[in-house]
FIZA-984562 format. One record per residue (C-alpha): x, y, z; residue in one letter. Coordinates in Angstrom, 1 decimal. Each point is the difference from the previous one (the first is absolute). Example, Ala and Ser with C-alpha at 12.3 -4.5 7.8 and 13.67 -1.06 7.14 Angstrom:
<sites>
      x      y      z code
   12.3   -4.5    7.8    a
    1.4    3.4   -0.7    s
</sites>
This chain:
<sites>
      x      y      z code
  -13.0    4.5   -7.2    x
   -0.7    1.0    3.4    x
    2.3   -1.1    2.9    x
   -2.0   -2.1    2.9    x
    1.7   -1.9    1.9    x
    3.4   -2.7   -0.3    x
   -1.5   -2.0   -1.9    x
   -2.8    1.6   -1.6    x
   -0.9    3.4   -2.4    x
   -2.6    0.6   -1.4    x
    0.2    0.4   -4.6    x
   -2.1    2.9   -1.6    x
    0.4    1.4   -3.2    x
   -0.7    3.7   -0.9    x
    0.3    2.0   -2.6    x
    2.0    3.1    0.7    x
   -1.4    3.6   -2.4    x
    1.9   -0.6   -3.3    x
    1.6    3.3   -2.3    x
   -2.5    0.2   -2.5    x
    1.4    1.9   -3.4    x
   -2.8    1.6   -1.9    x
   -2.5   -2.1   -2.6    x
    3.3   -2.8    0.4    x
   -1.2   -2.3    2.7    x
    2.5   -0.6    3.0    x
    3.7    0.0    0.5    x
    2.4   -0.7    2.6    x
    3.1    2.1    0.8    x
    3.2   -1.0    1.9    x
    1.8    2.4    1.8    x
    4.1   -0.7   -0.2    x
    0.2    2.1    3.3    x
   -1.6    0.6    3.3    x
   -0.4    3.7   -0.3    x
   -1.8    0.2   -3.3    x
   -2.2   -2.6    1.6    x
   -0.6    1.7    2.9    x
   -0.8    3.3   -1.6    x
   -2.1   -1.2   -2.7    x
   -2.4   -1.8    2.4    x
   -0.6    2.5    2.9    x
   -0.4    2.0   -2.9    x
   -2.6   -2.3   -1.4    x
   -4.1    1.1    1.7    x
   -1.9   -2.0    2.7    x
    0.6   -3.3   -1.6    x
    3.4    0.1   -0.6    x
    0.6    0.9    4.0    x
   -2.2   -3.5    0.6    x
    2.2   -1.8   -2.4    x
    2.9    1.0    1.9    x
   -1.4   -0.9    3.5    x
   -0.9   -3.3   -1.3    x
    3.4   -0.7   -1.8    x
    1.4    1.4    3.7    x
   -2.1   -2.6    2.1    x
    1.2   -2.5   -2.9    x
    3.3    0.5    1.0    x
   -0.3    0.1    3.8    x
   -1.9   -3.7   -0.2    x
    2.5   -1.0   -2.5    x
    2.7    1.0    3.2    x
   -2.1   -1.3    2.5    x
   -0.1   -3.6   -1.8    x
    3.6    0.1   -0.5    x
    1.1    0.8    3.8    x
   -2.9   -2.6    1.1    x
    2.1   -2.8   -2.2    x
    3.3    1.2    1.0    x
   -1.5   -0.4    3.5    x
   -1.1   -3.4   -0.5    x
    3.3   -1.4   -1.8    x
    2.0    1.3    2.9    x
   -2.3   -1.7    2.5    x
    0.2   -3.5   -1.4    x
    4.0    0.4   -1.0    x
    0.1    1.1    4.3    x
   -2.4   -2.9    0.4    x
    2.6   -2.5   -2.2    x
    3.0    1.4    1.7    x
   -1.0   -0.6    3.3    x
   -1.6   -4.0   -0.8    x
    3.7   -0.3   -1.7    x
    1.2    1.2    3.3    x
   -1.7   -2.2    2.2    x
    0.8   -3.1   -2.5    x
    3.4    0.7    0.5    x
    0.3    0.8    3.3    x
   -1.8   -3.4    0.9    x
    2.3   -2.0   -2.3    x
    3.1    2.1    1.4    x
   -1.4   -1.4    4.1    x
   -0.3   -3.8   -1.5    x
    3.9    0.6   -1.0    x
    1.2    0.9    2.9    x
   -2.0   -2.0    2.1    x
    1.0   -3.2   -1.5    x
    3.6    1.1    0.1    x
   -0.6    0.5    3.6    x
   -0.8   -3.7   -0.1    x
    2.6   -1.4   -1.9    x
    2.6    1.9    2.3    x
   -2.1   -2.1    2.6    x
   -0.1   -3.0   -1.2    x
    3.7    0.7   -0.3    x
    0.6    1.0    3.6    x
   -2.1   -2.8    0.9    x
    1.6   -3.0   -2.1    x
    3.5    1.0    1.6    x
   -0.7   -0.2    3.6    x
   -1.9   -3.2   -0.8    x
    2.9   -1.9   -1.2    x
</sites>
């Protein structure tokens, strides 16, 4: 998958080179640590270098896409936080204002009678 945009990448599939025993058809190994891994495939000819650069550029869009979402979830909680803001703010003045009322009404009544 190739990172775009936000909202948007792009899905390929490709096969990388396989390890190919001899007369046995194809196998996959697993490498249990990083070293091994690396060692085995810069080792590995031509092919094994492109396999490498490809699983590095699947990494880096696989980075890319997660920072772009992290991005986007922080602008719309910002964007909620500051409508829950304003709400409150806006229910807070209508408080006070009509106990500014009340307390004139009050003042008013009194003198009245």
């Amino acid at each position: 998958m190739a990172y775009l945009a936000c909202l948007f990448a792009m899905v390929a599939m490709v096969e990388l080179s396989p390890h190919r025993l001899p007369g046995n058809g194809i196998f996959y190994r697993f490498f249990s640590d990083p070293t091994s891994f690396r060692d085995t495939v810069f080792l590995r000819t031509t092919p094994g270098l492109v396999d490498v650069l490809y699983l590095y550029m699947v990494l880096l869009n696989a980075k890319a896409s997660e920072q772009s979402a992290r991005m986007v979830s922080m602008k719309n909680a910002t964007d909620s936080a500051e409508s829950l803001i304003k709400d409150l703010k806006l229910e807070y003045n209508k408080l006070r204002q009509g106990n500014i009322t009340k307390e004139l009404l009050e003042i008013a009544g009194g003198q009245a009678e």
